[in-house]
N, C-alpha and C positions, 0 to 999 in steps of 0.2 A: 504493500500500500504506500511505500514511503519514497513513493517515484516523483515527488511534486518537484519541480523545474524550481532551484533555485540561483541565484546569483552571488559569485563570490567578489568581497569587497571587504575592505580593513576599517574600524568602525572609522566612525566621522568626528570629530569633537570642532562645533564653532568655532573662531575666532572673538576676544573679547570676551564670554562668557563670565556675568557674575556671578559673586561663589556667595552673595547676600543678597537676598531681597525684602523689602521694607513695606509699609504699609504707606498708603499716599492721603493723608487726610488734609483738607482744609489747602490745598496746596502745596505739600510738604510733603516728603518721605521720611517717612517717622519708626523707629523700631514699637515692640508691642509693649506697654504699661511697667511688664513685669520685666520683660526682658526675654521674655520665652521663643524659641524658635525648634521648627522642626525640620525633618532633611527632606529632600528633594532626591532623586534616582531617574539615571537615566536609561528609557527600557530595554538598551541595548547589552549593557553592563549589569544594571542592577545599580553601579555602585552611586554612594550620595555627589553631587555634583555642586549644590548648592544648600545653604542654609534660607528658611524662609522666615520672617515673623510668623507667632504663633498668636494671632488676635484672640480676646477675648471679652469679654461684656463690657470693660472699662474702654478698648481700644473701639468698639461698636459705638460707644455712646461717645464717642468723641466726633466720631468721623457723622453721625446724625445729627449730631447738634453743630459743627458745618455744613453738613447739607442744610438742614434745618435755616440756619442762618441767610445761607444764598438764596433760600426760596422766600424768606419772607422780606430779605432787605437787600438782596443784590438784584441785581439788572434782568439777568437769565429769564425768567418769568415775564415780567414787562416789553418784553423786548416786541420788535414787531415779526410775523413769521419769514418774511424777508430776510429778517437780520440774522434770524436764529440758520435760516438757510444756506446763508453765506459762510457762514463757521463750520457746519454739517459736509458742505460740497469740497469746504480748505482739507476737514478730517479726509474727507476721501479719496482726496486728493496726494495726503502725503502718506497716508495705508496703499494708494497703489505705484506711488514713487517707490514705495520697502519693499514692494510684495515679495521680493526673491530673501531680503535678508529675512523679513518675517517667518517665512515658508521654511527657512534654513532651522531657525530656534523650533520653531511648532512642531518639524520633525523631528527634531533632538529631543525637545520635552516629553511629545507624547508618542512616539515611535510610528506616526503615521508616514507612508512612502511621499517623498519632496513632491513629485508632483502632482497628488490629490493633497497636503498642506499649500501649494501654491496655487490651485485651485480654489482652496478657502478661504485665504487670503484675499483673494480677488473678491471671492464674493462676500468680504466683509465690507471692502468699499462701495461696494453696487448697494450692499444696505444702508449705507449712512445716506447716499447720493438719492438712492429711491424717498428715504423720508426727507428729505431736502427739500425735492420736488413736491412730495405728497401736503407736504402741510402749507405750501404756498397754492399748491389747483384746490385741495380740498374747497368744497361748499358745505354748509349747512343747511337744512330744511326749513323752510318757510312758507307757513301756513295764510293763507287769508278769507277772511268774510268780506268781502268787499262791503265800504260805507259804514261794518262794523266794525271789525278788529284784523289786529297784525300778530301772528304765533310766528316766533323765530326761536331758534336753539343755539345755543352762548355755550362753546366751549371754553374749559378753562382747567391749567393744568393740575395735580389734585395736591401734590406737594413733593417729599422725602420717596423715592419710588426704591425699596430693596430688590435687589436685581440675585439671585444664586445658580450660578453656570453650574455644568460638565465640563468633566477630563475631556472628553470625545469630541475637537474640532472644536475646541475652547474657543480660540481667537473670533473666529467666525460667528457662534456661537454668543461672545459678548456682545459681538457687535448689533445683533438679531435684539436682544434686548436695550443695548444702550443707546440706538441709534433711535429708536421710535419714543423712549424713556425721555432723554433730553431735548428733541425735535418739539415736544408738546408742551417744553419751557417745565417739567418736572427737575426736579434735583435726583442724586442718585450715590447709593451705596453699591460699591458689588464685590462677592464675596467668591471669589471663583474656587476651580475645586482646587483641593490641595496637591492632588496626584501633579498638577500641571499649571505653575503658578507663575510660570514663565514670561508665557504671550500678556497677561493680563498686566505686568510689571510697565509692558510698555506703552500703553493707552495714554498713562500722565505724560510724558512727554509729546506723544501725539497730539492731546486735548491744548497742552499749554501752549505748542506754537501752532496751533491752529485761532487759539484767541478766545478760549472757551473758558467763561470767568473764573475766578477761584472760588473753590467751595463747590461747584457745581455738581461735578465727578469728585467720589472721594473710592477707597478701595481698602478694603482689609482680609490679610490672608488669613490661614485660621481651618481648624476639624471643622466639620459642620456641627458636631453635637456643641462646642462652643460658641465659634462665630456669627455660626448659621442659626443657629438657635436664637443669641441673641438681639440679631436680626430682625428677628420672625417675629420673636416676643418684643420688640420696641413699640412703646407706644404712640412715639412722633413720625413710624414709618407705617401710613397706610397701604401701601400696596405691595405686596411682594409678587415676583413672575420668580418662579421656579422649571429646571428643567434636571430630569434627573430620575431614579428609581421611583416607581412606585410605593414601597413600603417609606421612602424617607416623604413623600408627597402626604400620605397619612397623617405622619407626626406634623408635618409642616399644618397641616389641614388642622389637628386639636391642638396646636399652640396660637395658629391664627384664629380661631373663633371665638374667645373672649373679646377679641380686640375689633370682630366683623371686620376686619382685612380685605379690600378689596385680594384677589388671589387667581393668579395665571400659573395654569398648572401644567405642563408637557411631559408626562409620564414614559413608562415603558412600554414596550411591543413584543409582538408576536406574531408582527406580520400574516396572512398566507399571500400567496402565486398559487393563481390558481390558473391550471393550462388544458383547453377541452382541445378533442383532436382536431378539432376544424382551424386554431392556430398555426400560425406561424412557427413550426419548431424549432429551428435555428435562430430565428430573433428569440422567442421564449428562453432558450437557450442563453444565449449571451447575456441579456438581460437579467435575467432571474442569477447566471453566475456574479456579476456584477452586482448587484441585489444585495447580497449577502456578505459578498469577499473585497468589496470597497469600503475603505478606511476601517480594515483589517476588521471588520465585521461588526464595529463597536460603533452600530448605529440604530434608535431606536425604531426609523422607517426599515427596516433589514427584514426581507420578506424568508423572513429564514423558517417557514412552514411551505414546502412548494409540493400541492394536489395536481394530481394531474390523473386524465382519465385514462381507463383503463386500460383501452383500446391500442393506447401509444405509449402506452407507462413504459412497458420494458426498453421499447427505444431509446424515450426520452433519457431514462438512469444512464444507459449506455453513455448515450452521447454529454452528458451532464458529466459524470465521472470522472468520464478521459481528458472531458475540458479542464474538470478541477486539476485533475491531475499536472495540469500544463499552466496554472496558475501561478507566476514568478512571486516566491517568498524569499526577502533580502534583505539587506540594512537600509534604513530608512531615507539615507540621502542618494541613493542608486538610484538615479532616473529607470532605470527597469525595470524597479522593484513594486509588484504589485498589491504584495502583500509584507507590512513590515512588521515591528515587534507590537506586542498588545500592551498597553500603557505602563501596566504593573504588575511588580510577581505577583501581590493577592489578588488581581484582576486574575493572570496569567491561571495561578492554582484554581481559582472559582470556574475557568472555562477549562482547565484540561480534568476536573472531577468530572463536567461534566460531557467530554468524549468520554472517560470511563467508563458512566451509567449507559452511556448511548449505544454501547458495547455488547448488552444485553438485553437491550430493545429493540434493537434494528440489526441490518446486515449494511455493514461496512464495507464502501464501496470506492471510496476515496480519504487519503491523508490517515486521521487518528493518533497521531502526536507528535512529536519532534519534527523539523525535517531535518532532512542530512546535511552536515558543515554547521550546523547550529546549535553547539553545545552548551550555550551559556544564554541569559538572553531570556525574552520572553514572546519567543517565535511558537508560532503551531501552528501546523501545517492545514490548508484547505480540507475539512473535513465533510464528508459526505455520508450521512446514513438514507439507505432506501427500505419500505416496506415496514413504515414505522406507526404504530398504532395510537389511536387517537387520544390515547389515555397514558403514552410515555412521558415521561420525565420531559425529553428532549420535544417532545409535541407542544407541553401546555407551557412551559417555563422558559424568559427569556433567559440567554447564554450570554448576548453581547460579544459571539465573537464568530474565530472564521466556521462555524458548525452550521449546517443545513438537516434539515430532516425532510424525505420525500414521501408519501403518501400516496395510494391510488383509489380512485372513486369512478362507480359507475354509474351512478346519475347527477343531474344537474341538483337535486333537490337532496342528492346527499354530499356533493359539495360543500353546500351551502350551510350544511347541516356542521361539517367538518371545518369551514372557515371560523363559523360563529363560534363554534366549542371551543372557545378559550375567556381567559379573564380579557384579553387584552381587546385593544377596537382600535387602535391607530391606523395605519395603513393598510393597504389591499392592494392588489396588482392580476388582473382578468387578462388573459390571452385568449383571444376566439375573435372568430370572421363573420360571426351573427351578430350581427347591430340590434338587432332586438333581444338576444338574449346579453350583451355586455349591457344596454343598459339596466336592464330589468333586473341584473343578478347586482349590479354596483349599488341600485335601491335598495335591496337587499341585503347587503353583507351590513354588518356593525364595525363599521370604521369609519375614523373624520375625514380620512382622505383615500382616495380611491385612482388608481391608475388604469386605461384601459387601454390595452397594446402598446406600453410604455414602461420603460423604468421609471424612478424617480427624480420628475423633471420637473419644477416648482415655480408657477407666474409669482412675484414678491407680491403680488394684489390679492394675492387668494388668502383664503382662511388656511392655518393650520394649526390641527389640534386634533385630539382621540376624542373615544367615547370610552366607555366601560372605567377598566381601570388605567386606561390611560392619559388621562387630563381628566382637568377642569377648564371648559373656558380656552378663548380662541385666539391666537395673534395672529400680525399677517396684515399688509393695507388696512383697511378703514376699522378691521378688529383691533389693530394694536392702538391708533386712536382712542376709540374706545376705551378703552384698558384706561392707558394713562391719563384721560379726561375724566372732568366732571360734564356732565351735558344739562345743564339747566335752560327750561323753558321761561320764552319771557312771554308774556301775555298783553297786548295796547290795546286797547277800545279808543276805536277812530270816532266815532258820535259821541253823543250824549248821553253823561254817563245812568247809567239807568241799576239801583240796585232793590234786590228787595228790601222792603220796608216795612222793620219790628217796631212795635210799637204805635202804628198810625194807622185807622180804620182804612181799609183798600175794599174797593169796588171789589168782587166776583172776578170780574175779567181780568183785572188786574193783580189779583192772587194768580188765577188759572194761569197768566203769560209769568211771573216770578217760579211758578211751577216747574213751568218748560225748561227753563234759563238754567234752572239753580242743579248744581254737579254737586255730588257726594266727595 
């Protein structure tokens, strides 16, 4: 099994690399209260490369009551969406002047292959540039009665917005939150993961010579059981967007509802692909391998449940297999490398337990551990199980890494039956040449987003977000607005004003028309 196509290469270590990184509040790189810091690993080595601060309730309430500060008396907020845009389009401006140095660290840090890290890169600047654009076209709704009244909706930004990233396509990733967070004149903490605390060091100097006020962006590293915690439990930050497991989205869920937190939640998956024979089997093919074994499989849209019907099952595994098998697994800076190391050993041990179980479940058809020349490191090889029951380990439970499981089904109606059996509802991805049946089955599956004859390709306009256990709540174009807005209506009566009237004997007619008028 352990034929997977790899590429030899001597590790890579940046140039410049700092061996400390700081917490950024109030404009300042600041260490954390106590002094505490934790180490940093790089997934190629393992070994510590850098020290991080280790924030904690004291270092949270400092960098909030900065943000706090720039929301209620600095500029950011006031400003007009022009202004804010022109700052927004400068950030994107010099994230895509970096994108090679960027792309360079994001794969050191998080062992993704350079060039799907310089792909992310890229599209962190397309998100700052898209909210740039969106909040100057946006419109608002406006209602009228003619000769009576004027209904219009007054957005306005809500304050302190808690931001909490993933290890997995960090950089990108903040940017998906921070970009829409401060575009709507909100302030902002963000708290990114610890595995990968790199990308996120460098946004303050991005933000500062881009002209983005102080106090606006503040940052603190930090566990989540402390940073992230005391985050969540702040009482001057109403909003948190979180992106991350589902079982930490829980906790975040019963520490935010004392406080009714607004709360954006982007959970786990479970994907399926699901491929009838009247598809395309060789785009099926590529795509759904791509699906899976792109950014080493530590992605929560990863369709890493693939049904396919009966009829072409045996084919499909065939030819699925031999591809995996030809999947290049290498050091993360190898432009060849398709598949790199997985972020970290406890990531690493959490997904090679779980080829073990897969071992038992299914029949093993591709990869299943090491590959060859990769003795040290947190490499695993493209793994493939076929003929795996709906009720395995490896079926119902996301893995987060390069593992698939394939399944066969001989109706459309136990498909469907076979996508929805899980906890998760985030993505889906339909292969078939019936237009009446892709739509009809895409209404039907339980996920927020749905792909039909496509990998996962994303207009920045659309909504994204799950169902079941995977979110709360949508970002994405005029969603993330949303989010970070308050939408208050205003209400003007053009005539005379006319109200009912306590206290003063009225006509019949004159009750029955206060009647009509008057709203609960």
């Amino acid at each position: 099994m352990m034929d997977t196509t790899t590429v030899a290469a001597t590790r890579h270590v940046p140039a410049d690399l700092p061996t400390r990184i700081q917490h950024y509040i109030d404009g300042e790189f600041v260490d954390s209260a106590d002094g505490d810091t934790f180490d940093v690993l790089d997934p190629v080595s393992n070994e510590t490369y850098l020290q991080a601060a280790a924030g904690k309730k004291a270092d949270v309430d400092r960098a909030v009551a900065a943000a706090r500060r720039a929301f209620t008396d600095g500029p950011w907020p006031r400003m007009l969406p022009r202004e804010r845009s022109r700052v927004l389009h400068r950030i994107a401006d010099i994230v895509e002047s970096r994108d090679a140095r960027l792309a360079e660290l994001e794969s050191f840090d998080s062992g993704l292959p350079i060039t799907q890290a310089l792909g992310q890169a890229r599209r962190a600047a397309e998100n700052f540039r898209f909210f740039a654009d969106l909040i100057v076209a946006q419109s608002d709704d406006t209602y009228k009665v003619p000769g009576r009244q004027i209904n219009y909706v007054n957005r306005k930004p809500i304050g302190v917005a808690g931001l909490i990233t993933p290890w997995n396509t960090p950089f990108m990733l903040e940017s998906w939150k921070l970009a829409p967070a401060i575009a709507t004149g909100n302030t902002v903490v963000l708290k990114p993961a610890e595995f990968t605390p790199l990308s996120a060091s460098l946004w303050a100097g991005i933000f500062e010579e881009a002209g983005l006020p102080q106090g606006v962006f503040n940052l603190v590293n930090g566990l989540g059981e402390d940073a992230g915690d005391a985050l969540v439990k702040h009482p001057d930050v109403p909003l948190i967007s979180f992106t991350g497991e589902s079982r930490t989205g829980q906790i975040i869920f019963a520490n935010a509802a004392p406080f009714l937190k607004g709360l954006s939640m982007e959970l786990g998956g479970k994907s399926p692909a699901i491929v009838f024979a009247d598809a395309d089997i060789e785009a099926a093919v590529d795509a759904t391998i791509f699906g899976v074994f792109s950014l080493n499989g530590e992605r929560c849209t990863a369709g890493s449940r693939i049904l396919v019907e009966r009829s072409i099952y045996d084919d499909f595994v065939e030819r699925y297999a031999a591809q995996a098998k030809r999947v290049v697994v290498g050091y993360p800076h190898d432009p060849e490398t398709e598949v790199g190391a997985l972020v970290h050993p406890e990531h690493y041990d959490k997904v090679m337990s779980y080829v073990e179980i897969g071992k038992s479940e299914g029949r093993l058809v591709a990869g299943g551990g090491r590959p060859e020349g990769f003795d040290e490191g947190n490499f695993v090889a493209p793994t493939v199980f076929a003929d795996v029951p709906s009720d395995a380990r490896i079926f119902q439970e996301e893995i987060f890494g390069p593992v698939v499981a394939i399944t066969p089904f001989d109706t459309e109606e136990e498909a469907l039956a076979l996508a929805n059996g899980v906890r998760y509802g985030l993505a889906a991805y339909v292969w078939t040449n019936d237009l009446r049946r892709a739509h009809n089955f895409s209404q039907a599956v339980e996920a927020g987003m749905v792909w039909l004859n496509s990998n996962n390709v994303r207009d920045l306009r659309t909504p994204f977000g799950g169902v079941k256990a995977s979110g709360l709540g949508h970002e994405g174009g005029y969603r993330s607005i949303d989010f970070y807005t308050d939408q208050q209506a205003v209400h003007i009566t053009l005539g005379a004003a006319h109200n009912p009237t306590f206290g003063k004997k009225e006509t019949p007619a004159e009750m029955a028309e206060d009647a009509e008028t008057a709203e609960g």
